[in-house]
N, C-alpha and C positions, 0 to 999 in steps of 0.2 A: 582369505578375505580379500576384498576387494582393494588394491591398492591406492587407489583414487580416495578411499574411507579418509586416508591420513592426512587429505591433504585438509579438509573441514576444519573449519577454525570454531572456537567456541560462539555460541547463540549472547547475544548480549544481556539476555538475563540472568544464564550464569557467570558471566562475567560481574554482574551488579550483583550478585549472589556475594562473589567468592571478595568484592570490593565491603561489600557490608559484615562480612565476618570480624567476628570479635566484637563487634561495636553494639553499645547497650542505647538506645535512644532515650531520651529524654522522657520517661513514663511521667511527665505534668501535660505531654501533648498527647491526645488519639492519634494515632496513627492515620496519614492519607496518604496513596498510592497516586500520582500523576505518573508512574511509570510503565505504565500498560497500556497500551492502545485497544482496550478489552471494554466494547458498548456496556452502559450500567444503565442505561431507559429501559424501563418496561418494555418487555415485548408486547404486541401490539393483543386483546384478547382474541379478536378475530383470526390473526395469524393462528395460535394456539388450540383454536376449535373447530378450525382446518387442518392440524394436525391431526387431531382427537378424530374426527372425521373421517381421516383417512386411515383408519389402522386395517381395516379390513387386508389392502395393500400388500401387509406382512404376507400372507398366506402364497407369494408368486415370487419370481425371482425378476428383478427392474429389467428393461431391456436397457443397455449400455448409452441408447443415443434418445433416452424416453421418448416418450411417447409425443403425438402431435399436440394435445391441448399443453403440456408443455413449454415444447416449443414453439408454440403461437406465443403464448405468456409471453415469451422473453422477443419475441418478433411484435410484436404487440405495445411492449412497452420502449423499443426501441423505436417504433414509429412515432409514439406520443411526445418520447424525449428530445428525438434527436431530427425526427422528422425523416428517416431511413426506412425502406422498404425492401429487408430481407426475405431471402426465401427460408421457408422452416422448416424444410427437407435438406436443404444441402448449406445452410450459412449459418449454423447455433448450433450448441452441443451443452448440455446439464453438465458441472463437473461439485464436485464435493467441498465448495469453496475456492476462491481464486488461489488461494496456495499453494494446495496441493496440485490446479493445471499450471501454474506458472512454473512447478519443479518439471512437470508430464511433457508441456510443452519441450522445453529444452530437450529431453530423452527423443522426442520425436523430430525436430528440426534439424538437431547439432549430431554431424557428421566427422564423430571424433576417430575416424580413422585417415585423416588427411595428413600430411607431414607438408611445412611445420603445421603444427595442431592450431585446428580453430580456432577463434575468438567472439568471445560475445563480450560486448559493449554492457556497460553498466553505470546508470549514475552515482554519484559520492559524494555524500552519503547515500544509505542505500538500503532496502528492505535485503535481508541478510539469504531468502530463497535462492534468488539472483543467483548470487554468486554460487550457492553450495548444489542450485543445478546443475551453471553450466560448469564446475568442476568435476560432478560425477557422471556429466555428458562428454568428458574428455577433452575439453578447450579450458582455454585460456582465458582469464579474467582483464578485461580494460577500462581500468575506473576512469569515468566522465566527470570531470570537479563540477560543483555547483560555482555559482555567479552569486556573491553576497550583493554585488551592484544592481545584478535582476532580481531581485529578490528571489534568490538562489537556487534561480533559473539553473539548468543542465547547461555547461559550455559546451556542445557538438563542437564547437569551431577546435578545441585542444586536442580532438581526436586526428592524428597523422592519417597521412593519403595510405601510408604504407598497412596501418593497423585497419582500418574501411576496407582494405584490400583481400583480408584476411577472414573478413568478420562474416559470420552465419548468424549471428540472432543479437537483438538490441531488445534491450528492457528499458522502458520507458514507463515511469510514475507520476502519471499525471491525472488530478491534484497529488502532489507527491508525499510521501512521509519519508523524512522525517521535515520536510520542510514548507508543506502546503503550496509550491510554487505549480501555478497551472500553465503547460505551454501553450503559446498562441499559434496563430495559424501558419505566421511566416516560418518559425522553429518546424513545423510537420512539412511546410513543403521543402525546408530544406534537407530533413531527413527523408522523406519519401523522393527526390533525386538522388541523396546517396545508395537508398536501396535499389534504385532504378540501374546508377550504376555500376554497385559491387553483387545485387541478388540477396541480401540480407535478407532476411524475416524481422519483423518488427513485434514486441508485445507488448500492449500499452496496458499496464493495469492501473484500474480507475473502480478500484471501491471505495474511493474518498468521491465520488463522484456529486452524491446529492450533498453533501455538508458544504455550504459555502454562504460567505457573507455580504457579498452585491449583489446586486440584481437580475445580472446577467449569470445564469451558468454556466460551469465550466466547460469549454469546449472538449468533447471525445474524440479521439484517433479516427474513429469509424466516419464522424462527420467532418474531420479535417478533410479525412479522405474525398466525401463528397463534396466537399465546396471548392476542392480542386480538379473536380472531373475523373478523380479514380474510383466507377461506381463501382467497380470487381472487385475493390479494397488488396487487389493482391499485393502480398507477399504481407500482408498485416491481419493481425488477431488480436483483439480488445476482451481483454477479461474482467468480470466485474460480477458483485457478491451481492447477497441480503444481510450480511455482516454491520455495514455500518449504518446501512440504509431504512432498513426494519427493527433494528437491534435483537439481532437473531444469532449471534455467534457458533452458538451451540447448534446450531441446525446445521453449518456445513453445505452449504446451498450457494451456486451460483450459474453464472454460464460463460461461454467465450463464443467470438462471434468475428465474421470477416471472412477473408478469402475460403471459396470452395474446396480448392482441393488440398490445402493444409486442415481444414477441418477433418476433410476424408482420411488424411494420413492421418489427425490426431485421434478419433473414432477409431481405426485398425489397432491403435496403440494401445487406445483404454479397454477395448475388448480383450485383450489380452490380460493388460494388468490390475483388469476385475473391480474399473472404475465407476460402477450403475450408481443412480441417485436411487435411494428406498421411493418407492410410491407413497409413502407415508408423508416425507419429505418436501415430495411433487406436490402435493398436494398443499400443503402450507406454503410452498412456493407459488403457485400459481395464484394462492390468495394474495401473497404480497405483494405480487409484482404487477398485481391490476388493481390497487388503490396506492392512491396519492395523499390521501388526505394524512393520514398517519406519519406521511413521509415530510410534509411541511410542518405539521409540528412540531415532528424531532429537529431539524433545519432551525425551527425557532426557537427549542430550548438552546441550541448551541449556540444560537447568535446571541443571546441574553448570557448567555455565560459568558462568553469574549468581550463582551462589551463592560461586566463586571469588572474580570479578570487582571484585562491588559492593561488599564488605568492605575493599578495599584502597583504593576512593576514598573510602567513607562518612566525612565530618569533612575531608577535603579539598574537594571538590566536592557540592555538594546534588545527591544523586543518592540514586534508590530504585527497587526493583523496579518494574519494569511491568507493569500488566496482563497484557499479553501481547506477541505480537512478538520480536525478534532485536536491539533497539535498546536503549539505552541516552539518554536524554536527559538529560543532567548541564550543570547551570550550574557556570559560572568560578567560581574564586576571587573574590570582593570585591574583593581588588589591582587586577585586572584592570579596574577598572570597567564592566562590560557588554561588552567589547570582543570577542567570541568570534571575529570573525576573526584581529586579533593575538593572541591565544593558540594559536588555530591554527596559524599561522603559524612562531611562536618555539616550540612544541614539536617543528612537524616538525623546523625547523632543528635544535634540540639535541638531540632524542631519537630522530630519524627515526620519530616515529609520524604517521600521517595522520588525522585526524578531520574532519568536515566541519562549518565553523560553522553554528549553528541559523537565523541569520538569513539565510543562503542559503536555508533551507528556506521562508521565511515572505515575508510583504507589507509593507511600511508601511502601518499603516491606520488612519484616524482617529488618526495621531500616532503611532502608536509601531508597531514590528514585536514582534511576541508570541515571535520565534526569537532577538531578542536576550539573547546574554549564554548562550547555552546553546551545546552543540555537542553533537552524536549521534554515538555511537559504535554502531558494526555488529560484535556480536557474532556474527561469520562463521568466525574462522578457528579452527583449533583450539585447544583449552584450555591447555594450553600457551604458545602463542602471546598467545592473548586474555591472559594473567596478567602476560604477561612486559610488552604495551604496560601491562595496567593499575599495574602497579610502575614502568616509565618515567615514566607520568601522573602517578603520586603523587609521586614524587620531584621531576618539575619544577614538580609545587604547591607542594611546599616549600623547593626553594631558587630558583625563578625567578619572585619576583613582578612584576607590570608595573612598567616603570618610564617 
């Protein structure tokens, strides 16, 4: 077996699994789950009957870099968003969901036979792929703490000249989960100098991209890039889904986009390891990704749900709007002393609500985990719902403090 297997640490939700054993919940509450970042909007019907539409498709085997109407769709919609004019022969590639290329990615970038071994940069807290790529890409993991004073913003500034020195690949979450913080432009130009001068690859995933609640969207990688005159985008690849954006989970559908000829290695890669989007797929995809109108609605049921939500914890829990995103990242009570798993724990039990602790999401690093003492709620289900856990939450802020 692969010895690299061992080094994997457990997924944070069997961790919330094996935290929940034994414990019988409160059967006078329904059960709600704010622990999943799993879209609960209706899928759009349009989407679905571009599915249905497309089965014919099955009868062929996808070509690995689909087809051009394709990737015009996703050249298409990046013009509209972002105001970018990619090429859709050599700058987008279909992949099966950002997950699954944000693991691909790493296999194809990270050059794990150097001594000492590689590094890819990570921020902490963190989407837990990160890390368990660049492990089975052969490098070394470097958690980036977040910023509670930026509203917990990535510190680049904590990362050493000697570890920059090292690094082949940075993961950047921006809108980020677990903590909706979006980077601004000066944060990308000061990463895109240090790629400039260690040779880094950068990947910014951004499928929190359309959920956000000012005015102003979130800025992407691809257009940091252009508003500082990097139109080649090199040595950067923006990965981004129909996941959150369509509420399409189950479809497995996204793309990655930027520099040419890391696209060209990433395409050699997935031919290989038999990465084709189904034409079926494509085809519910290209409906998505050429209407908007669907996409500001869901944008407005999220913002009515935050605007429920946060009011009911605010003065309970240190919790505030985010950036952007479907998350919620709210610290304990003080009572609690930092302890966000037992709070999580003693809420499900008395309120049957599920939340997942912050420090599941994060590392120990240089001393302290940056997820303690917080836990992330997923604003998923509907509003309703979301109000009803967040009034459970409040109440056992206020009569179950740690003891």
């Amino acid at each position: 077996m692969n010895p690299l297997l061992a080094k994997l640490q457990p997924y944070p939700f069997e961790r919330l699994r094996q935290l929940f054993a034994g414990v019988v919940p409160n059967a006078a509450y329904a059960p709600i789950s704010l622990g999943i970042g799993e879209p609960k909007h209706p899928t759009p019907a349009f989407v679905k009957d571009a599915l249905v539409a497309g089965f014919d498709a099955l009868a062929g085997y996808p070509a690995t870099a689909g087809d051009l109407k394709l990737r015009q769709s996703f050249t298409g919609w990046l013009q509209r968003r972002y105001g970018l004019a990619l090429d859709a022969a050599t700058q987008v590639l279909p992949v099966n969901g950002s997950r699954e290329a944000l693991f691909a990615l790493a296999q194809t970038v990270v050059d794990g036979t150097k001594s000492p071994a590689p590094v890819v940069v990570s921020p902490n807290p963190f989407y837990q792929i990160y890390e368990g790529a660049a492990l089975l890409a052969g490098a070394d993991v470097w958690y980036a703490p977040s910023d509670p004073a930026r509203n917990f913003a990535v510190d680049w500034d904590r990362v050493p000249a000697e570890v920059w020195a090292r690094t082949q690949l940075v993961y950047v979450c921006s809108p980020g989960n677990p903590t909706g913080a979006v980077m601004p432009l000066k944060e990308w130009r000061k990463l895109f100098a240090l790629s400039d001068r260690h040779g880094f690859v950068i990947a910014s995933d951004e499928c929190y991209s359309e959920i956000y609640f000012r005015d102003e969207p979130p800025l992407g990688g691809l257009e940091a890039a252009a508003k500082l005159g990097r139109t080649d985008f090199r040595r950067l690849i923006a990965l981004t889904s129909l996941s959150k954006r369509s509420n399409v989970p189950g479809l497995r559908s996204g793309f990655v986009a930027g520099d040419a000829s890391i696209i060209k290695n990433f395409l050699l890669y997935r031919t290989y390891h038999g990465s084709a989007m189904s034409g079926t797929v494509a085809a519910a995809s290209i409906a998505a990704w050429g209407d908007e109108e669907h996409v500001i609605a869901n944008r407005a049921h999220y913002r009515a749900k935050f605007a429920a939500v946060t009011p009911l914890l605010e003065g309970l829990m240190d919790v505030r709007l985010p950036d952007a995103s479907f998350y919620l990242w709210a610290g304990v009570p003080a009572g609690w002393q930092g302890d966000d798993a037992a709070f999580a724990r003693a809420l499900y039990a008395q309120y049957n609500v599920t939340v997942l602790p912050g420090s599941y999401l994060a590392r120990e690093w240089q001393g302290q985990n940056p997820g303690r003492g917080r836990v992330r709620m997923a604003l998923v289900a509907d509003t309703a719902e979301c109000v009803e856990a967040a009034r459970r939450i409040a109440d056992f802020c206020r009569l179950s403090p740690a003891t």
